[in-house]
C-alpha positions as CSV (number, residue, x, y, z in Angstrom):
1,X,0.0,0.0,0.0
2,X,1.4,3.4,-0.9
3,X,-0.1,6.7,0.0
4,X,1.3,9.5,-1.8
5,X,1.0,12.8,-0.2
6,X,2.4,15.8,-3.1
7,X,1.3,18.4,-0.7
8,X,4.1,17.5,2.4
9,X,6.3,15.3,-0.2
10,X,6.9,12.9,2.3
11,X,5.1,9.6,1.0
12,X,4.2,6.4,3.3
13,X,4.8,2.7,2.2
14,X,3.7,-0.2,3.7
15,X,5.4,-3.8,2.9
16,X,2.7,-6.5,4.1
17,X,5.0,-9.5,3.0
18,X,8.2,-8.1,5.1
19,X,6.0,-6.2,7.7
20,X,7.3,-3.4,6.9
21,X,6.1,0.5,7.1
22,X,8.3,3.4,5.5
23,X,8.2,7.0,5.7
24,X,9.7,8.1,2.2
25,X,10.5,12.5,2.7
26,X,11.4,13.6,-1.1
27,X,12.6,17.2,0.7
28,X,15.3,15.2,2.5
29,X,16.0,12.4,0.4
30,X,15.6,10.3,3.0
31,X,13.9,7.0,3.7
32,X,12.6,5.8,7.6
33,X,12.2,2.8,8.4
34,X,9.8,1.1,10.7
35,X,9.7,-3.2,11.5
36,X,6.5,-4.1,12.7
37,X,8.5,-6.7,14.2
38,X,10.5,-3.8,16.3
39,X,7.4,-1.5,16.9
40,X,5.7,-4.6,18.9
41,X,9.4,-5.2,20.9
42,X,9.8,-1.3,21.8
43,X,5.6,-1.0,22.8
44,X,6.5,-3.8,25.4
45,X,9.5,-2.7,26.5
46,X,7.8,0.9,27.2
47,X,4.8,-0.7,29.0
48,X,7.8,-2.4,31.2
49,X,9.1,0.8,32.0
50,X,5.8,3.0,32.4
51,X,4.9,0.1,35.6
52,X,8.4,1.7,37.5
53,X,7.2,5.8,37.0
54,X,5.6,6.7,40.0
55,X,1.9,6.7,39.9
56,X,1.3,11.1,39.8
57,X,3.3,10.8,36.6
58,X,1.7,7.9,35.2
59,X,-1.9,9.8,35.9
60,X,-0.3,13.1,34.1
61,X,0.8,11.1,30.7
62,X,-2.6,9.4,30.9
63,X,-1.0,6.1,30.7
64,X,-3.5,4.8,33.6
65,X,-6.5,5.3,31.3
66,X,-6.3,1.9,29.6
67,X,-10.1,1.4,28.8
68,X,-10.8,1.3,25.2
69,X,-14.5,2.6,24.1
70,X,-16.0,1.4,20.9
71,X,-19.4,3.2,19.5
72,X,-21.3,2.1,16.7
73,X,-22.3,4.9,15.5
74,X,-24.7,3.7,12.1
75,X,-24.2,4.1,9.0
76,X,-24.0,7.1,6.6
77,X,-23.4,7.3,2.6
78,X,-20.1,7.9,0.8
79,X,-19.7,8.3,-2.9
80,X,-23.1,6.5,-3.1
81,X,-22.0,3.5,-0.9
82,X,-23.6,2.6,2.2
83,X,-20.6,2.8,5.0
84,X,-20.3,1.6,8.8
85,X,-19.3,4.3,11.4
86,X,-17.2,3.5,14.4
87,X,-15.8,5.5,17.2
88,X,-12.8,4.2,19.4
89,X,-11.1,6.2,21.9
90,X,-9.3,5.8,25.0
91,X,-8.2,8.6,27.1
92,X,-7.7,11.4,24.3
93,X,-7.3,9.3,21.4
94,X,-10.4,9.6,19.3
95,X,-10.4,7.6,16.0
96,X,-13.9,8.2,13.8
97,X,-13.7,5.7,11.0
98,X,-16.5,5.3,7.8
99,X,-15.9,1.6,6.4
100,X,-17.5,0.2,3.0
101,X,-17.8,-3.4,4.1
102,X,-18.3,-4.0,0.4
103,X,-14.3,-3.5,-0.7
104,X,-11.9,-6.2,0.3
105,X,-8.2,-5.0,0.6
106,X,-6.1,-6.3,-1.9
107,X,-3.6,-7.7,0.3
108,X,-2.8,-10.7,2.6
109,X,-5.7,-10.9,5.4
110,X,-3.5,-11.3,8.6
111,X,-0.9,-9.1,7.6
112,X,-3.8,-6.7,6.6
113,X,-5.3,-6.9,10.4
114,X,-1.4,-6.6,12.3
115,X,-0.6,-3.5,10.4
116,X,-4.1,-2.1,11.5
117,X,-3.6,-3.5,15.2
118,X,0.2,-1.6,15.1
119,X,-0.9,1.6,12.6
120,X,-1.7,3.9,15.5
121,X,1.3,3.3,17.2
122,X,3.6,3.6,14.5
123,X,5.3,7.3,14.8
124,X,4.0,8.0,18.5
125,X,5.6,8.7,21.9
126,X,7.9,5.9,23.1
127,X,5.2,6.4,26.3
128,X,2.4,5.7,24.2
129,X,2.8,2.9,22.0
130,X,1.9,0.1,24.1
131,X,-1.1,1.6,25.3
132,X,-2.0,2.7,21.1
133,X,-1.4,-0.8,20.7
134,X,-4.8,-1.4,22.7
135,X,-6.8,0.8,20.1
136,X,-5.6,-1.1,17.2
137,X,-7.0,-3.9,18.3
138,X,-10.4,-2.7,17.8
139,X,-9.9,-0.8,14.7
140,X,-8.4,-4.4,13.5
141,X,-11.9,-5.9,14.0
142,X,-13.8,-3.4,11.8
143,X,-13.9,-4.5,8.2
144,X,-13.8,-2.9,4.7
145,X,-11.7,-0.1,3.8
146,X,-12.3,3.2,5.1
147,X,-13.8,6.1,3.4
148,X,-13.7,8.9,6.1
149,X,-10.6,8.1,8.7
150,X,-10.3,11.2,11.3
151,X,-7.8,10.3,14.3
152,X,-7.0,12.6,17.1
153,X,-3.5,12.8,19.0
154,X,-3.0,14.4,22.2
155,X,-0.1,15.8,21.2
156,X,0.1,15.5,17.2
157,X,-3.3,17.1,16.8
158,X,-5.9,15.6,14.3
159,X,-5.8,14.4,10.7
160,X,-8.9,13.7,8.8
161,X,-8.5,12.0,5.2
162,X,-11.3,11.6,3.2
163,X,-12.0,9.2,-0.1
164,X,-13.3,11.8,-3.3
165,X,-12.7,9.2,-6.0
166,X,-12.4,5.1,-6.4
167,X,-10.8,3.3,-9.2
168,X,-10.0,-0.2,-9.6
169,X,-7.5,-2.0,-11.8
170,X,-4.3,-3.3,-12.2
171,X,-0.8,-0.7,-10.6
172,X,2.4,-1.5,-11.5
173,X,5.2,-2.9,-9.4
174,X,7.1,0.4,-10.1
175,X,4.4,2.5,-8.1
176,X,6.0,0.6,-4.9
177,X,9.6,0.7,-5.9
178,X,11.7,3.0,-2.8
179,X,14.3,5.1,-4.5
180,X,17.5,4.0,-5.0
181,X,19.6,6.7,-4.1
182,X,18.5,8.2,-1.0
183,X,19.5,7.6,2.6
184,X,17.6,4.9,4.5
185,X,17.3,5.3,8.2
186,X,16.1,2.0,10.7
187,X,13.9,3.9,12.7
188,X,12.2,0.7,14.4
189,X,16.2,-0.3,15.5
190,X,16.6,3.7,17.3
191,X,13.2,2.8,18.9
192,X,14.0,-0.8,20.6
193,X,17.8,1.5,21.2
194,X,16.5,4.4,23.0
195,X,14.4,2.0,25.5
196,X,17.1,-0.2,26.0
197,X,16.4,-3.1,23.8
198,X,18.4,-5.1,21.5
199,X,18.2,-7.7,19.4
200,X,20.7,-10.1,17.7
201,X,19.6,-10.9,13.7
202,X,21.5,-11.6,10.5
203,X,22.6,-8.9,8.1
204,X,19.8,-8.1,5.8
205,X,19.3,-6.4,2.6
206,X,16.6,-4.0,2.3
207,X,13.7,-5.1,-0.5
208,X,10.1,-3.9,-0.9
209,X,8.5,-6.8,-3.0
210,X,5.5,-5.5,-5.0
211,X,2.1,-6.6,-4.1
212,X,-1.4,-5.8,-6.0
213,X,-1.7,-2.5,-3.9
214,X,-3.8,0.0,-2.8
């Protein structure tokens, strides 16, 4: 899946065969980096060290508020199709999603649901990942794709995106090629790093095999 954003030049790719999300910023040339694989490793190791912060700090970053809410909120029509609404939220997070149930992903299914489970905490707080973690659990369950997609960060702010046109058909490989000459930075290795957490694996070379997209 590739979401191409000409506005901030500074793409996102997501490999569902590696388990692989990438942050691609054409201003800087440069490419992050992000192993689901390293995201679930860091989210546990900051849940580990959010149980030793004393209990005032824990209640001012929120991360005591653990309850996840999910609202069905009905349905409502998007480019003439009849979509689902959900609400999650725990503590400030606040997701609103619109899903056609009618449009299957074009990707592997369980890959599909880990990289919804992980999305929310891909690019947050070190603090707040293994508490995101709890959201994408429910937004996992929802099905189809979504047409309206509003999330709300305490910190980041809010982002809505919303579907204005749908086509369907073949996209060539080349649409999710990474390019070759800029800088690649592991940014799921400086997570597990920064809390403490390494990991032994073999050398690796870097590959974004093309799938029938998004």
């Amino acid at each position: 899946m590739r979401i191409n954003q000409p506005g901030s030049q500074v793409d996102f790719l997501v490999d569902f065969t590696l388990g692989v999300s990438y942050n691609i910023d054409h201003h800087k040339k440069l490419i992050q980096k992000m192993s689901w694989d390293d995201l679930e490793i860091a989210a546990g190791a900051a849940a580990e060290k959010l149980k030793k912060l004393p209990p005032l700090v824990l209640k001012v970053m929120g991360a005591n508020d653990v309850t996840v809410t999910v609202v069905d909120e009905g349905s409502e029509i998007l480019l003439g199709r009849e979509c689902h609404k959900w609400k999650i939220a725990m503590g400030p997070m606040i997701i609103e999603t619109s899903n056609d149930p009618s449009i299957t992903p074009p990707v592997p299914a369980i890959p599909y649901q880990r990289f919804l489970r992980l999305h929310t905490a891909i690019g947050q707080l070190q603090a707040d990942a293994a508490s995101t973690l709890k959201v994408g659990e429910e937004l996992a369950k929802v099905q189809g794709i979504a047409m309206k997609y509003r999330i709300l960060l305490p910190i980041a702010g809010q982002t809505t995106t919303t579907t204005t046109h749908i086509e369907e058909g073949p996209i060539p490989p080349s649409a999710f090629e990474l390019p070759a000459d800029y800088q690649v930075e592991d940014t799921g290795k400086q997570l597990r790093e920064n809390l403490g957490v390494y990991v032994s694996r073999p050398a690796s070379v870097i590959q974004v095999q093309p799938c029938s997209g998004i």
